[in-house]
N, C-alpha and C positions, 0 to 999 in steps of 0.2 A: 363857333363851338369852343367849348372850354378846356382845358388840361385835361388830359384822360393818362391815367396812368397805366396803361395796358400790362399785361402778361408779359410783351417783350421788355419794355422798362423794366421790370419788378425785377426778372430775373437777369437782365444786362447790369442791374446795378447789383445785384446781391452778386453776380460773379466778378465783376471791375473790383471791387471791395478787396477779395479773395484775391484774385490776380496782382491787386499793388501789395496786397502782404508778402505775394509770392516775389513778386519783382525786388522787395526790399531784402527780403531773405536771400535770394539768389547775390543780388549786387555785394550786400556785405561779407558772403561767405567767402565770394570770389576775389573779394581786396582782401580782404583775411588770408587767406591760403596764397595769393600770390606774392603778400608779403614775407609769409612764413618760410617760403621755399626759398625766398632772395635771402633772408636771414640762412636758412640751414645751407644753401650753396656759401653763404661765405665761413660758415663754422667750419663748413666740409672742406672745401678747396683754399680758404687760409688760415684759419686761426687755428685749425689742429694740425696742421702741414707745419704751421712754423711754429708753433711748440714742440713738435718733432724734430724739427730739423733744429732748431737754437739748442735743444738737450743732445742732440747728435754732437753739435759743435760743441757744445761744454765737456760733453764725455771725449772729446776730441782734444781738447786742452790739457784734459787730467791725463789723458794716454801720453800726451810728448811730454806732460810732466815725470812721467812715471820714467818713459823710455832716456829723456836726456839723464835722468839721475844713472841709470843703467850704464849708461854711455861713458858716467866719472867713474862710477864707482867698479865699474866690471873690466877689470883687462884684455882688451879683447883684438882681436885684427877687426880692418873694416868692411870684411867680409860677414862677420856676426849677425844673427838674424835680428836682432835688438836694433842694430845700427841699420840693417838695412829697410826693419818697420820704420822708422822714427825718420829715414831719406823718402819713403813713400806716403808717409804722412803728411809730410808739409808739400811733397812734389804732385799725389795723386788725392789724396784724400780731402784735404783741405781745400785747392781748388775748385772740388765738388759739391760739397758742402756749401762753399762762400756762392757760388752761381745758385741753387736753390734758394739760398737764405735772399741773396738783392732782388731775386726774380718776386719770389713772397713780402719782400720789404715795401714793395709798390704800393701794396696796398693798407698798409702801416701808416697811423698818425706821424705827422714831421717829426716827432719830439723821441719816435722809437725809430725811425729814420734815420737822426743824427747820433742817436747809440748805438746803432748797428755800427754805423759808419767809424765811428770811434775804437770801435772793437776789433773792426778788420786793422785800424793804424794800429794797438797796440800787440794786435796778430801779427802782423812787419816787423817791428821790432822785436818782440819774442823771437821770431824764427833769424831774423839779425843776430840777437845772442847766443843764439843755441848754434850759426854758423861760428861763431868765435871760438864754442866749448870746441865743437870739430875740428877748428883750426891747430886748438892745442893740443889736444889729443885724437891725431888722425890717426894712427897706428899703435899695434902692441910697445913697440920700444919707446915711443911716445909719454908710458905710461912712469917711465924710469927717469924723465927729469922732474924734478921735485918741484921749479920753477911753475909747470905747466899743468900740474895736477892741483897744487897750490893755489893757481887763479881761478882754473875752474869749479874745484871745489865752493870758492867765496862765491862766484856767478849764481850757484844753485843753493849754497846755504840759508840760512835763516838771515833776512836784509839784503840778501843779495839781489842782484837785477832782473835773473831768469825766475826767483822764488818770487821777488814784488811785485813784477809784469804778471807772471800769472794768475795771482791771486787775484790783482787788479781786474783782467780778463774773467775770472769765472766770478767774481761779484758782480759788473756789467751785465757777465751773461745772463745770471740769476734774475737781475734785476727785467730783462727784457723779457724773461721765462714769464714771471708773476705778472709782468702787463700784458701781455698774450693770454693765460688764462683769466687773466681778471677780464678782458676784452671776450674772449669766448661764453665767459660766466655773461654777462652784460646782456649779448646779444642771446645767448639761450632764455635768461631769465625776460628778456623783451619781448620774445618770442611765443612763452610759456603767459605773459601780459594779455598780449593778441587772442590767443587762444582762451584762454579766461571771459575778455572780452566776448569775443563768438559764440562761449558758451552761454554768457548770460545773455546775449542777444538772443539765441537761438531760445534758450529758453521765456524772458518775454513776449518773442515773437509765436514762439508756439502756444502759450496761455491765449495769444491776440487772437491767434489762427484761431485756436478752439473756441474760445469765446465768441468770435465774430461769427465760426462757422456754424455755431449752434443758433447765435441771434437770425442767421440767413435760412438757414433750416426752420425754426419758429414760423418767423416772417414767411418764406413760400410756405409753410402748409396752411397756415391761417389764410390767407390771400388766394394761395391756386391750389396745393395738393387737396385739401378737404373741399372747399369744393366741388371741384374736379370727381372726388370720393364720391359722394353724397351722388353727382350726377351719374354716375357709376353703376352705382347700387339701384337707383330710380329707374337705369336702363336693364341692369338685369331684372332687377321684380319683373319692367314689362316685358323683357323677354317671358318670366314664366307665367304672364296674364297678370301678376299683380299691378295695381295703380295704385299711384303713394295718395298719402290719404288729407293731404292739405297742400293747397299751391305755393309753387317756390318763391322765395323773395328776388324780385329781379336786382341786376344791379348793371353798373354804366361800361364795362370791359368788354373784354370776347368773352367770358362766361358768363356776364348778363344775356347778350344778346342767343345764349348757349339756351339759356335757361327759359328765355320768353318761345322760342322755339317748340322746347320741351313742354311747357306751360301748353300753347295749341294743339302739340300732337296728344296729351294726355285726355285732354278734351274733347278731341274727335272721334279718338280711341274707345271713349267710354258711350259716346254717341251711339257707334258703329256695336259695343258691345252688349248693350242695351236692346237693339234692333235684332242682332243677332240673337238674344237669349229669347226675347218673344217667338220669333221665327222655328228656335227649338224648341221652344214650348207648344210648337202649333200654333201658336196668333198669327196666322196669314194672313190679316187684314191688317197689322200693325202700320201706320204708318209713319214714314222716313224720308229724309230729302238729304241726297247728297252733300257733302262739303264744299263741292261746286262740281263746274261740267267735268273738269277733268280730275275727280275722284275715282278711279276706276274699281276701286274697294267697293265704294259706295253706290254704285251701279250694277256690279256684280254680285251685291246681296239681293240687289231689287230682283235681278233675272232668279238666282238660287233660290228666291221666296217662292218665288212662280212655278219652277220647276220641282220645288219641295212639295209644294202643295199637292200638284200632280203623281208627282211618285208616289207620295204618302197612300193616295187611291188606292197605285198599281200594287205598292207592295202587302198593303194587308189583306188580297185577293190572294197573292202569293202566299204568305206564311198561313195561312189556312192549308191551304193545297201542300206546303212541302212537311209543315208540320204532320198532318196524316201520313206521308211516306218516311219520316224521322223514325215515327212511333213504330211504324212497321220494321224498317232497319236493324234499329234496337231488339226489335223481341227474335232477330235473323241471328244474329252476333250475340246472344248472351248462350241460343241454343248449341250455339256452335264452340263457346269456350267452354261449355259444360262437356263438351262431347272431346274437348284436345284436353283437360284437365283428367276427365276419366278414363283417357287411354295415356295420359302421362303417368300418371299413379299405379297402372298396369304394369306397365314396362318400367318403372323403378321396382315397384314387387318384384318383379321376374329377376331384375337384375339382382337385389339384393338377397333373394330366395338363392340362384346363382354363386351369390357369393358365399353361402352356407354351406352349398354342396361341395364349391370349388379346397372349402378353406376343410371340409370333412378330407380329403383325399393326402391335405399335407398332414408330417409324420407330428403326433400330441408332446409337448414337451417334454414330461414324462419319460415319454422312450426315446428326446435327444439326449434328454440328461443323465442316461443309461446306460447308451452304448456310445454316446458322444459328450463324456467329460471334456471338461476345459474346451469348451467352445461354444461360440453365438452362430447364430445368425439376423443377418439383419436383414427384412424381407418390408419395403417399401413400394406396393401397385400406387401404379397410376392412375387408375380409375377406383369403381367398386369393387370389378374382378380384373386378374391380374392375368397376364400372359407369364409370367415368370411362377417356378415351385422348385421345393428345393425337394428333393426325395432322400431319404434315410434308412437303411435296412440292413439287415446282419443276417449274415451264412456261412455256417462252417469256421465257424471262430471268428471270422471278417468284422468292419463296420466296411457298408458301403454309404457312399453318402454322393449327390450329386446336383447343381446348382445350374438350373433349364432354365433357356429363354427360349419360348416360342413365337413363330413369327408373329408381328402383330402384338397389340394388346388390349384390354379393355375383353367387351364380349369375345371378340374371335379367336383371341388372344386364352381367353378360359378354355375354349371349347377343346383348343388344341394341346391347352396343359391337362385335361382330360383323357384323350388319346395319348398322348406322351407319359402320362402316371400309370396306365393300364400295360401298357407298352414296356417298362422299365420294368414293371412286376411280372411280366412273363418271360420278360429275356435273362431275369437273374435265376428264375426257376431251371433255366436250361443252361447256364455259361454261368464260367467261376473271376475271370478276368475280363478287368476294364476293357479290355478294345474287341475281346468278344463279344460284351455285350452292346456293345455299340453299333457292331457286326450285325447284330440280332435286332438290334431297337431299329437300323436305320432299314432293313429289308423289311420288318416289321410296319414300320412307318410309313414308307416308300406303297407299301399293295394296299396301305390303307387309305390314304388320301389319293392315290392313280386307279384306284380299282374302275370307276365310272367314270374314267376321261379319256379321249382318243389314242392321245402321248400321254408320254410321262413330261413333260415338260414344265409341270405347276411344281412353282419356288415356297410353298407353306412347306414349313420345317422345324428345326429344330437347330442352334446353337448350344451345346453344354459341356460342364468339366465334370468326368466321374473318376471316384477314388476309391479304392479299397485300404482301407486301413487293418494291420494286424496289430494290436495294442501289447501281444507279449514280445514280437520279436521285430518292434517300429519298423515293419516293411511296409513301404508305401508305395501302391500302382496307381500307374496312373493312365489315360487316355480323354480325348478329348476333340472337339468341334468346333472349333475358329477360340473357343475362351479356353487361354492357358489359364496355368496353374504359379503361384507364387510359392517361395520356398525361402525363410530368412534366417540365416544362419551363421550368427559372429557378427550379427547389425551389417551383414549384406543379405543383398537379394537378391536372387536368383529363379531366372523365371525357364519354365517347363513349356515349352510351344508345342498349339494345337497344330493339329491336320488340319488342313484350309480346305472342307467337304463338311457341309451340314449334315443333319440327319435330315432323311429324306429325298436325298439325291439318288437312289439305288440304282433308279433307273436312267439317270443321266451317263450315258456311256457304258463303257468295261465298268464293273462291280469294283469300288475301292475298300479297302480295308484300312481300321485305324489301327496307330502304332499304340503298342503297352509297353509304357513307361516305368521301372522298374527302379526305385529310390528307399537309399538305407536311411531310415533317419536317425537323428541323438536327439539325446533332452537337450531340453531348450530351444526348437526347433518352433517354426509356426509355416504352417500351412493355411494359405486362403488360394480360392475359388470364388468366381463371381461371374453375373452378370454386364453388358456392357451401360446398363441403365447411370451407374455410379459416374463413371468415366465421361460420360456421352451428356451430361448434365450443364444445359447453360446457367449462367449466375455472374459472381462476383462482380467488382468495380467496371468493368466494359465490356457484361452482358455474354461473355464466349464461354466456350466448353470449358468443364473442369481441367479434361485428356489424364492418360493414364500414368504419366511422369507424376504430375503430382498428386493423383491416388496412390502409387508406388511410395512416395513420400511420406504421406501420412502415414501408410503403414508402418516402413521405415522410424518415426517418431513413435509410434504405440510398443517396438522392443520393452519388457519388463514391464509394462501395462498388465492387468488380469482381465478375462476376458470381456467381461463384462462392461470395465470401465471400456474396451478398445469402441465394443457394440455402442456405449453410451457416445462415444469422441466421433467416429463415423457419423451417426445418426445427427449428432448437434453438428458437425461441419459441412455435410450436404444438404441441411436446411438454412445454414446461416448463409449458403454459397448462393444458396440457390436463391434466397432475398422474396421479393415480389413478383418473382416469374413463375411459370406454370412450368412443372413438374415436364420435362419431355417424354419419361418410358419408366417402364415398371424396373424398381433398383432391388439385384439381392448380392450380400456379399455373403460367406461361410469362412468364419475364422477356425482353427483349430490350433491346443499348443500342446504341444508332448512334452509333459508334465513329470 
């Protein structure tokens, strides 16, 4: 058998390719960089160590230059700090310096080796002459024979021994300075060579990389990836029942042998779908012959032929028979949503008839905007008809006005704002004050729902805030049912607490009585009254109650609002709270401002 260049060659060579680009990239970086770091350790650790330390020592020459001249020229004892720098110069400092400087000379060409070395001989002798100047002038009195000031002056003059040796010294020095940076310059600029180098390596090596990696990319998709595709595609169509529509080109790899595979299942496939579309056609005499004995596809359409044919009998005996009971079904269920449709339609009439009668009982705008200037109300039900009414009336100079929640809402919730409105208008015809009439609405309320029950023990009731208003002499009563009353005055708020007894409790124990609340008001003043609907309201970003802090709030923020906008700002914030959830309870708030 011949060379086959299989899948795993193709792709063992398209990656070896890859891998020596890689290997040569890795190897040259790594001699690159290990050379570099040898070069920056020697910049680091000699060649700028001893340009520091050789400028140490020449600024070291120029200091005992400085200090010997001091020495002639200043009369001094030898106690003098001049004399005593210029003994610890040569005894501590120079020492110091000269072990740094031999230590870093190691590594110094021979030729700056035997300059250094010259340097310290003619550092010997300097510090030789300058013991001389000290000899002749060791003390103050010293300074008084003319013999000894005389020589040492010529020692340090212009030509003299201590002026020529130094000079000679720091030109040396100079001179080792300049081969020291010029040696730093060198090995930087060799270094910054390297670097250049790597760069252009890196960069032909990466053209190589890209170049080669696209030629290896080319080469496997033409060779395996499309292929590969192409078988792909052939297998999902037959997932979806499609069969490609001309035979594959085989070829001599693993996806030849891929392909002539493919090539017989397509074939047997179509075999088998052939036999099968007869079969659903009804041709149970089609005949078919297995792929072999052990096609069990193709043995198991034989039995399904057999057993279809048969059924076929059974079931169009059936749908005779259940179609006749279908038809019947049908004419049972159309009588029947005729019959829930026109008692739906019923009972929305009633209810929305209901809400005609309910919305007749509250007081017409007209006469809030009469006897209750400067003020809204905001009256939000939850259904069609509301459990919630706000009641409005005037007596003997009065406004009274009052904002009911009954138990419940929706139908039962009306029925009982019905008795509660009939209720309010016969307790004012008798009582002048709030917690009178409450006195009166709740015994009232109590024999009307307990009249026909054992006990009085049934909780349908009444929650409400009632106020009387005198508009000439801003007195404001007040009495109330679990809902206080607000009071904002100098952008605070102050709240008026209910009695914790519903209306309708009459009969629950000893007989309780509500308190009357008794408030002077001034301009500028705002009173509300409300339902617990507002408060009690799920919404916002994580779905919880509004609560009555931040009701309290909003109010709060409507100070110097007129009314109208307050009613517009309310209305637009417990429906923007409230988002896409279902409304929980029938909402009424009553603003009022003393104007």
């Amino acid at each position: 058998m011949g060379f086959r260049f299989t899948i795993g060659k193709k792709i063992g060579t398209g990656f070896g390719v890859l891998i020596l680009f890689v290997v040569i990239v890795f190897y040259t970086t790594y001699e690159t960089l290990n050379s570099s770091i040898k070069i920056n350790d020697n910049i680091t650790n000699v060649n700028n160590p001893s340009v520091t330390s050789l400028e140490d020592l020449r600024l070291l020459v120029v200091r005992s230059k400085m200090l010997i001249f001091n020495w002639i020229y200043n009369q001094s004892e030898s106690e003098h700090p001049d004399k005593q720098n210029l003994i610890r110069l040569k005894e501590r400092d120079y020492p110091f310096i000269k072990k740094k400087i031999v230590t870093l000379s190691t590594n110094w060409t021979k030729k700056d080796q035997l300059k250094i070395t010259k340097v310290f001989q003619n550092l010997d002798e300097l510090f030789e002459l300058h013991e001389e100047v000290k000899a002749l002038l060791p003390n103050w009195d010293s300074y008084e024979d003319p013999e000894s000031k005389f020589l040492a002056n010529f020692m340090v003059g212009d030509g003299g021994d201590i002026y020529t040796k130094t000079n000679e010294i720091l030109f040396q020095l100079n001179d080792l300075i300049d081969n020291q940076k010029f040696e730093s310059t060198s090995v930087t600029e060799s270094m910054q060579t390297s670097f250049s180098f790597l760069k252009q390596l890196f960069k032909i090596l990466g053209i190589a990389l890209v170049i080669g990696g696209v030629l290896i990319a080319i080469f496997t998709t033409r060779t395996i990836v499309k292929p590969v595709d192409k078988l792909k595609l052939i297998l999902l169509d037959l997932s979806k029942g499609i069969f490609p529509k001309s035979r594959l080109r085989e070829r001599s790899d693993e996806i030849g042998e891929m392909t002539n595979a493919l090539n017989r299942l397509v074939l047997g496939l179509k075999s088998t779908k052939d036999f099968a579309n007869a079969i659903g056609s009804g041709q149970f005499t089609t005949k078919y012959e297995p792929l072999s004995n052990e096609d069990e596809l193709g043995h198991a359409l034989l039995i399904m032929r057999d057993d279809l044919a048969e059924n076929e009998r059974v079931l169009e005996q059936k749908v005779v028979e259940r179609t006749a009971e279908v038809v019947k079904q049908k004419e049972e269920i159309e009588k029947q949503n005729e019959k829930i449709s026109e008692l739906y339609t019923e009972v929305t009439d009633s209810i929305r008839y209901a809400k005609r009668l309910q919305e007749a009982i509250l007081p017409p705008n007209d006469l809030v905007n009469r006897i209750l200037p400067n003020a809204f109300v905001l009256y939000k039900p939850k259904d069609i008809v509301s459990g919630d009414f706000y009641w409005i009336d005037e007596k003997n100079g009065k406004t009274y006005f009052s904002a009911v929640d009954c138990t419940g809402h929706g139908v039962p919730g009306a029925f009982m704002s019905i008795v509660g409105y009939n209720a309010l208008n016969n307790a004012l015809s008798k009582c002048d004050s709030p917690a009178e009439i409450l006195d009166s609405l709740n015994k009232e309320i109590s024999q009307t729902l307990h009249r026909n029950t054992a006990s009085g023990t049934t909780k349908d009731g009444m929650d409400l805030s009632l106020c009387s208003y005198n508009p000439k002499t801003l007195e404001l009563q007040y009495a109330g049912a679990f809902n206080p009353l607000y009071i904002i005055r100098n952008n605070e708020l102050e709240q008026i607490k209910a009695d914790k007894f519903p209306i309708g409790s009459y009969f629950d124990g000893e007989p309780q009585h509500y308190t009357n609340h008794v408030i002077q008001l001034q301009k500028g003043d705002y009173v509300y009254i409300f339902s617990d609907g507002y408060a009690d309201q799920f919404g916002g970003p994580r779905g919880k109650k509004l609560m009555y802090k931040q009701f309290r709030d909003y109010l709060l923020e409507l100070v110097g609002k007129k009314m109208d906008t307050q009613h517009h700002f309310l209305n637009n914030n417990i429906e923007h709270w409230k988002g896409s959830l279902e409304q929980v309870d029938d909402i009424l708030v009553i603003g009022l401002h003393i104007a």
